[in-house]
Biopython code that builds the backbone (N, CA, C, O; Angstrom):
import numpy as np
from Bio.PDB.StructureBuilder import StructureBuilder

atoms = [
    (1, "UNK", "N", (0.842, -1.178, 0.000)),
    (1, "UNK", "CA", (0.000, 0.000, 0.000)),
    (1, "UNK", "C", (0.893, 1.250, 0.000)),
    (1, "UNK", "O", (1.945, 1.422, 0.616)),
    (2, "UNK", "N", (0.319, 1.984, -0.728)),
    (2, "UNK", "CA", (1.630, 3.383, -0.976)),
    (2, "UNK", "C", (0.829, 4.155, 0.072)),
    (2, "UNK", "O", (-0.333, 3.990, 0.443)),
    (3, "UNK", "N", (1.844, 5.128, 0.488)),
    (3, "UNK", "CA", (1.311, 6.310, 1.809)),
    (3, "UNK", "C", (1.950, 7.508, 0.805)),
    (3, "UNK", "O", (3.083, 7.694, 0.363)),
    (4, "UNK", "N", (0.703, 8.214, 0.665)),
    (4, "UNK", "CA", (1.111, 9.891, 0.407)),
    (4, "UNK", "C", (1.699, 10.402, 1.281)),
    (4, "UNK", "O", (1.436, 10.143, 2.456)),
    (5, "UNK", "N", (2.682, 11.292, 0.905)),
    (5, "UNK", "CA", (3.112, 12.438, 1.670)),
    (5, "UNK", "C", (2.338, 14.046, 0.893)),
    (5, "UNK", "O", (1.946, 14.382, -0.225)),
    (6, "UNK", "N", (2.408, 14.485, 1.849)),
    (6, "UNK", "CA", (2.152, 15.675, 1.408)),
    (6, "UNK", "C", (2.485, 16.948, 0.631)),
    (6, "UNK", "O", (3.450, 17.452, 1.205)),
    (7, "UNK", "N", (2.037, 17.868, -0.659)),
    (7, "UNK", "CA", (2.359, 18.169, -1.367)),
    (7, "UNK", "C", (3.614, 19.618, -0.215)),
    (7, "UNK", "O", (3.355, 20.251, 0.808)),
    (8, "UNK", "N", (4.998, 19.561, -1.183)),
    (8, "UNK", "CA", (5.077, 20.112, -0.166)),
    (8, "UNK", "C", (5.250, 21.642, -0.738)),
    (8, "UNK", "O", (5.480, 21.972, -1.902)),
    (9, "UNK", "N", (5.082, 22.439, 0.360)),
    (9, "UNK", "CA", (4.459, 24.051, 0.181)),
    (9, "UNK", "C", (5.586, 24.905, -0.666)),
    (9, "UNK", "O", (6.795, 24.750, -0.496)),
    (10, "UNK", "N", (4.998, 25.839, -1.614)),
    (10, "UNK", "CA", (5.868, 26.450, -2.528)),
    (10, "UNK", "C", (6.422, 28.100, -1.190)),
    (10, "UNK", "O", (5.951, 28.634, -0.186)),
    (11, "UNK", "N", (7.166, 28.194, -1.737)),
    (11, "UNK", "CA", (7.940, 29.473, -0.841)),
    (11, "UNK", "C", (7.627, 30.954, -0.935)),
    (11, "UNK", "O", (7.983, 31.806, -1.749)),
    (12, "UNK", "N", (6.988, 30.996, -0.047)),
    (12, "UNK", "CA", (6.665, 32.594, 0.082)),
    (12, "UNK", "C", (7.143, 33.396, -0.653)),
    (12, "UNK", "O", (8.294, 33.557, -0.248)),
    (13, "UNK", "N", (6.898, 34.282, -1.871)),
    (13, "UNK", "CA", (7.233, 35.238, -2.328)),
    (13, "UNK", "C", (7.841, 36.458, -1.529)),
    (13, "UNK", "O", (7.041, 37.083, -0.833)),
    (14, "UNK", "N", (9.310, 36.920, -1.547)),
    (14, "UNK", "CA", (9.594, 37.719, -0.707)),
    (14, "UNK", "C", (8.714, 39.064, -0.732)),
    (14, "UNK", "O", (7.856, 38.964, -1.609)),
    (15, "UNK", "N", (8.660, 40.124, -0.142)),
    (15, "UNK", "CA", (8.492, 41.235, -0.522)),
    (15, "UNK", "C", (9.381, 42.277, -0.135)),
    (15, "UNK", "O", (9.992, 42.287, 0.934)),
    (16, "UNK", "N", (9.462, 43.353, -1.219)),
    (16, "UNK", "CA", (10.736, 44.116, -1.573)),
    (16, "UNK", "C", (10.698, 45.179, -0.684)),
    (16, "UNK", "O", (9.764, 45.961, -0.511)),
    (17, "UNK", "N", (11.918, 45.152, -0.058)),
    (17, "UNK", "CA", (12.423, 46.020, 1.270)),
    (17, "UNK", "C", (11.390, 47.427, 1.146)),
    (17, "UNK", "O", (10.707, 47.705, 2.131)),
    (18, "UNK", "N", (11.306, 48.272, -0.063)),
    (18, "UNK", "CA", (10.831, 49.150, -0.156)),
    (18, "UNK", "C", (9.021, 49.158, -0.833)),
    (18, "UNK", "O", (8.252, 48.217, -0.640)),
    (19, "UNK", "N", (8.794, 49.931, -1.311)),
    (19, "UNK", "CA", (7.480, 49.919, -2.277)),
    (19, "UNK", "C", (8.001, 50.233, -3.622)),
    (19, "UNK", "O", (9.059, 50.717, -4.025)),
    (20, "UNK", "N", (6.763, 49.740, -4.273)),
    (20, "UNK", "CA", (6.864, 49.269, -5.851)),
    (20, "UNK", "C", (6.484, 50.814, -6.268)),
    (20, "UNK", "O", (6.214, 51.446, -5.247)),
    (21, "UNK", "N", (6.385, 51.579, -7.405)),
    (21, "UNK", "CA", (6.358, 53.143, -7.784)),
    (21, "UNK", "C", (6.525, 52.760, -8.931)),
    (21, "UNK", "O", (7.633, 52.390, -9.319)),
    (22, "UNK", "N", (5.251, 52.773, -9.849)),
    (22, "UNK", "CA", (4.745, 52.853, -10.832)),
    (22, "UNK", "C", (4.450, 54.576, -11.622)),
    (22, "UNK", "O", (3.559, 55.379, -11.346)),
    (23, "UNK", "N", (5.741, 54.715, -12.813)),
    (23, "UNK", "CA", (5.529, 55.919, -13.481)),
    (23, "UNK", "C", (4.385, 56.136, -14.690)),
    (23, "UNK", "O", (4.576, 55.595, -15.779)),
    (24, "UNK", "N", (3.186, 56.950, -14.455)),
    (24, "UNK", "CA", (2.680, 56.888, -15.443)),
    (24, "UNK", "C", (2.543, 57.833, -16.084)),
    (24, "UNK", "O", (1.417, 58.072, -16.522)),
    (25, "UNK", "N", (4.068, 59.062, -16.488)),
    (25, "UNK", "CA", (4.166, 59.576, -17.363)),
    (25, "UNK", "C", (4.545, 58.994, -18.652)),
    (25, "UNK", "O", (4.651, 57.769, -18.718)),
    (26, "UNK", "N", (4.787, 59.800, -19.803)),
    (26, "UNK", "CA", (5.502, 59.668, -20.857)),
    (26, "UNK", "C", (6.766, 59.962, -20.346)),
    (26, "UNK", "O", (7.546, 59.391, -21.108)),
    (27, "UNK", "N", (7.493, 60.621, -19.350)),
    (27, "UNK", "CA", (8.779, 61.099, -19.032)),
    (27, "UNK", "C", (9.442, 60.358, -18.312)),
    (27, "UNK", "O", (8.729, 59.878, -17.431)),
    (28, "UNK", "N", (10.787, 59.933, -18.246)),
    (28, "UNK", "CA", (11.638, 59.579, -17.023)),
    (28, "UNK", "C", (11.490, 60.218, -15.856)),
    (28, "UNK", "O", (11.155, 61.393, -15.707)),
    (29, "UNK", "N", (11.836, 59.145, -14.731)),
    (29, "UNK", "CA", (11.396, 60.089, -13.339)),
    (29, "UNK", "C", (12.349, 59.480, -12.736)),
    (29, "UNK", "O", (12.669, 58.305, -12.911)),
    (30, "UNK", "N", (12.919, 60.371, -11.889)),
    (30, "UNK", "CA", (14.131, 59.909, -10.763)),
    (30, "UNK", "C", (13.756, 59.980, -9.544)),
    (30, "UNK", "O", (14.014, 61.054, -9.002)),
    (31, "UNK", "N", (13.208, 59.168, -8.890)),
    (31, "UNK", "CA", (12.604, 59.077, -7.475)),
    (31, "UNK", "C", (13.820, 58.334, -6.256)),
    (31, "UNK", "O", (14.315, 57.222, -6.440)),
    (32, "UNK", "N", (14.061, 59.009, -5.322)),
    (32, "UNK", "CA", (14.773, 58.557, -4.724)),
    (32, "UNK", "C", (16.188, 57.833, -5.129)),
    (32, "UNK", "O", (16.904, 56.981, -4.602)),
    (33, "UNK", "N", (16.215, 58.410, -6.029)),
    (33, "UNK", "CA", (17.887, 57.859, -6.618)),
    (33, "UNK", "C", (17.612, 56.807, -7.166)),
    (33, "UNK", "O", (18.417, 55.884, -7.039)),
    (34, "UNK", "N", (16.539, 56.629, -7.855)),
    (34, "UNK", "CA", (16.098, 55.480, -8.848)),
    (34, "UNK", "C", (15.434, 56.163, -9.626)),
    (34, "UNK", "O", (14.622, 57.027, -9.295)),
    (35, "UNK", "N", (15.869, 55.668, -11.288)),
    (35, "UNK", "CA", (15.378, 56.578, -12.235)),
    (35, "UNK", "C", (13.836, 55.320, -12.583)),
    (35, "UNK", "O", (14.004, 54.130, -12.316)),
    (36, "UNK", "N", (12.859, 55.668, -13.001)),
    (36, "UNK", "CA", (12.025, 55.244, -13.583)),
    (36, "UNK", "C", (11.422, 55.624, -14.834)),
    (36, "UNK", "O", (10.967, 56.746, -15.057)),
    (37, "UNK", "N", (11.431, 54.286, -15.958)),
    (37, "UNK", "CA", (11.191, 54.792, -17.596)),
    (37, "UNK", "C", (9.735, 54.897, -17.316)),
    (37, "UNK", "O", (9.100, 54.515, -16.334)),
    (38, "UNK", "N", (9.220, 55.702, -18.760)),
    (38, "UNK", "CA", (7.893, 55.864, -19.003)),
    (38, "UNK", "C", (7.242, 54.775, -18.939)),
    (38, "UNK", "O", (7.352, 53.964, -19.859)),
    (39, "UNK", "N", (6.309, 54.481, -17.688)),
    (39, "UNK", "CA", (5.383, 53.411, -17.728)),
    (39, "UNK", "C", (5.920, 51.952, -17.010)),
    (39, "UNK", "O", (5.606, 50.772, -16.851)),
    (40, "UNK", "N", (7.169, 53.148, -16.645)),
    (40, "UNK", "CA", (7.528, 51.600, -16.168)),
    (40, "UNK", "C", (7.835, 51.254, -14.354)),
    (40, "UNK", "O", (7.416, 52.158, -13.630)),
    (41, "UNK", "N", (8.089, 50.802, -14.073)),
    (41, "UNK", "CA", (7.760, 50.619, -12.315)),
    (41, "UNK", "C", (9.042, 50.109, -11.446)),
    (41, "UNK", "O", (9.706, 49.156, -11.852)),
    (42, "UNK", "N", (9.332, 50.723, -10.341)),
    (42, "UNK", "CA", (10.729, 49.877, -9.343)),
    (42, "UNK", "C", (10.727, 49.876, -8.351)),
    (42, "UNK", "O", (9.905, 50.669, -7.891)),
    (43, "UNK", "N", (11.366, 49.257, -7.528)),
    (43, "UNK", "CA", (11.188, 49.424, -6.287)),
    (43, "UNK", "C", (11.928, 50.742, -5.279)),
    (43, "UNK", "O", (13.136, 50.746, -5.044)),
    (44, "UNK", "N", (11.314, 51.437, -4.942)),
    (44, "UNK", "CA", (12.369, 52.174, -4.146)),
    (44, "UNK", "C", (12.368, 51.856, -2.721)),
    (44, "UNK", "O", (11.338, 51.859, -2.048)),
    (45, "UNK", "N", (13.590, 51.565, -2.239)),
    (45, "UNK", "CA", (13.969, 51.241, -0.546)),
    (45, "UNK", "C", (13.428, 52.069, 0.157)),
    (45, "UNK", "O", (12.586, 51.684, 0.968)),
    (46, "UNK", "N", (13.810, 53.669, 0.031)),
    (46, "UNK", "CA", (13.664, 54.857, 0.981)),
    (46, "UNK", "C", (12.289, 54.915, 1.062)),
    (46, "UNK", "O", (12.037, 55.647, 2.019)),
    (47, "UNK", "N", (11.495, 54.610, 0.666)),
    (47, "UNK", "CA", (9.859, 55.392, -0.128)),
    (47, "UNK", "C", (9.685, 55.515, 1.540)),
    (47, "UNK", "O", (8.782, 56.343, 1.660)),
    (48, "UNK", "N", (10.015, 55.186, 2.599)),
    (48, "UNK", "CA", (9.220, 55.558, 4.232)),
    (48, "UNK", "C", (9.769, 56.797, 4.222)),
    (48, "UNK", "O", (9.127, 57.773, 4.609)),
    (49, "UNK", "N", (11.054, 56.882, 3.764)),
    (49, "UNK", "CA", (11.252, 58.707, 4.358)),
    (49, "UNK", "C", (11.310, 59.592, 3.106)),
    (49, "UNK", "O", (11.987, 60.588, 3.362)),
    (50, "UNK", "N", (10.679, 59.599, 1.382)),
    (50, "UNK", "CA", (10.681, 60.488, 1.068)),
    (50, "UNK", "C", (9.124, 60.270, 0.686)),
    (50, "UNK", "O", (8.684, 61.070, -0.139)),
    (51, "UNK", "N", (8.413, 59.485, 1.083)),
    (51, "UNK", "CA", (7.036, 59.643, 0.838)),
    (51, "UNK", "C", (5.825, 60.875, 1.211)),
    (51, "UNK", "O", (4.794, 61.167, 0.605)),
    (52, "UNK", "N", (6.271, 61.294, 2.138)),
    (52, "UNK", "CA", (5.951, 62.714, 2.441)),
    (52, "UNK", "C", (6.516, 63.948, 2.195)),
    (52, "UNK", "O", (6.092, 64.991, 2.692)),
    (53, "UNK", "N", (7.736, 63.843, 1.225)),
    (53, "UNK", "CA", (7.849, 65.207, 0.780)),
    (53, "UNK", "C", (6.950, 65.845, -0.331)),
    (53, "UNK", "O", (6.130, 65.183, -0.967)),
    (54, "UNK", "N", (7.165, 67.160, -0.510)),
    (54, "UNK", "CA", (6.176, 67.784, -1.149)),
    (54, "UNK", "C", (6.117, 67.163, -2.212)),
    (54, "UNK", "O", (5.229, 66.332, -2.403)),
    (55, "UNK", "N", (7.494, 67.577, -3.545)),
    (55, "UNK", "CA", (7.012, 66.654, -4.857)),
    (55, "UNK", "C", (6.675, 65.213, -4.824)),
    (55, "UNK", "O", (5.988, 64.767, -5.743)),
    (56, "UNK", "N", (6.993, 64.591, -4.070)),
    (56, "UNK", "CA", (6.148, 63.076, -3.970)),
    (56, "UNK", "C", (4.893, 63.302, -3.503)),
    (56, "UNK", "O", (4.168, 62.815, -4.370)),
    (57, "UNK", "N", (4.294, 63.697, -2.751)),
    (57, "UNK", "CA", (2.593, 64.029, -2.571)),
    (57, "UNK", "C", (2.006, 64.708, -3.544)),
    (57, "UNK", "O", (0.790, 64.594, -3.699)),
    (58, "UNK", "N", (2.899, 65.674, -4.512)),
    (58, "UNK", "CA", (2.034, 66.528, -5.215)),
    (58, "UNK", "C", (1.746, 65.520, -6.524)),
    (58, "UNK", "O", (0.678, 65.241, -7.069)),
    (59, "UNK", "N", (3.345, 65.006, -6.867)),
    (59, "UNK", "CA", (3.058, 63.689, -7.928)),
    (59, "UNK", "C", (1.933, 62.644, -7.688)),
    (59, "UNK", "O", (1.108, 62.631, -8.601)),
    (60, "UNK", "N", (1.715, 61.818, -6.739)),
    (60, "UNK", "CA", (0.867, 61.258, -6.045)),
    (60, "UNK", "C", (-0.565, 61.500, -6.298)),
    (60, "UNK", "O", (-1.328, 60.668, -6.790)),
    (61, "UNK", "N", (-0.980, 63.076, -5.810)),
    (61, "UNK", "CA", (-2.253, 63.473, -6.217)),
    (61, "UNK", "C", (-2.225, 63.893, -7.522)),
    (61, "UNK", "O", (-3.416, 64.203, -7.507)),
    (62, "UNK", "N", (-1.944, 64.122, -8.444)),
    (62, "UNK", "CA", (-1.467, 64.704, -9.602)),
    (62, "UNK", "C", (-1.782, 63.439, -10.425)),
    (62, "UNK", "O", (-2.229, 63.512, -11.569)),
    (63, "UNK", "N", (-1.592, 62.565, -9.950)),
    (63, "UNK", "CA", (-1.028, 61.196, -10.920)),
    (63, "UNK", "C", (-0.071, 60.705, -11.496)),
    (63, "UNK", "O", (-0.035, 59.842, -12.372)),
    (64, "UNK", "N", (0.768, 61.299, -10.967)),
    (64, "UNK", "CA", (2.209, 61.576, -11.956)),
    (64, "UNK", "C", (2.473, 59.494, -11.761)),
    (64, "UNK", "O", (2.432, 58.570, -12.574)),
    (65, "UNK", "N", (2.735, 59.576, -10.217)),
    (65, "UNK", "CA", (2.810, 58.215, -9.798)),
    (65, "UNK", "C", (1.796, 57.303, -9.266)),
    (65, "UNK", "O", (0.648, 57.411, -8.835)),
    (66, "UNK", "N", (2.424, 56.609, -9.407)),
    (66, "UNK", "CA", (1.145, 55.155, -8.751)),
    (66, "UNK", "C", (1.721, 54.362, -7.675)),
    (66, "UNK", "O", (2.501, 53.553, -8.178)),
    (67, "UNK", "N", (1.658, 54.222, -6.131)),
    (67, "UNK", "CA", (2.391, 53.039, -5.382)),
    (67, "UNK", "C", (1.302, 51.761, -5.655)),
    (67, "UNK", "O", (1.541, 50.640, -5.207)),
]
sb = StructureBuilder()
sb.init_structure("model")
sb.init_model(0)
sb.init_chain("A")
sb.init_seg("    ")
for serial, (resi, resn, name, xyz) in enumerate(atoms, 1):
    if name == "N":
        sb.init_residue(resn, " ", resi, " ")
    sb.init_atom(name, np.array(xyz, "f"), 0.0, 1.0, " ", f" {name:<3s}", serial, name[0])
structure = sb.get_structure()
C-alpha cells in the first residue's frame, strides 16, 4: 500500500524592502535615486522617508505616480 506524503508548500514570495512606484508619465522620473522609464515601475527602498515630501505628494495626487 503506498502512503502519500504531502504536497510540499511552494515558498513565500519575498516582498521588496521598499514599495513598488509605478511611473505613469511619458517622461523619465528619478525618485529617490532610482530613475524610472515611461510606464515603467521599481522598487524604491527609501519610499518611508521620502514619501511625504512635497514633490512626492504633489506627484501622487497629480497622478504623476502610482504606489
Amino acid at each position: 500500500m503506498a502512503v502519500k506524503t504531502p504536497a510540499a508548500k511552494q515558498p513565500a514570495m519575498e516582498q521588496p524592502a521598499g514599495n513598488v512606484v509605478r511611473n505613469l508619465t511619458a517622461q523619465t522620473l528619478a525618485i529617490g535615486g532610482v530613475t524610472i522609464a515611461p510606464g515603467g515601475e521599481a522598487v524604491i527602498d527609501n519610499w518611508d522617508a521620502i514619501k511625504s515630501t512635497p514633490v512626492i505628494m504633489a506627484w501622487l495626487n497629480a497622478g504623476v505616480i502610482a504606489v
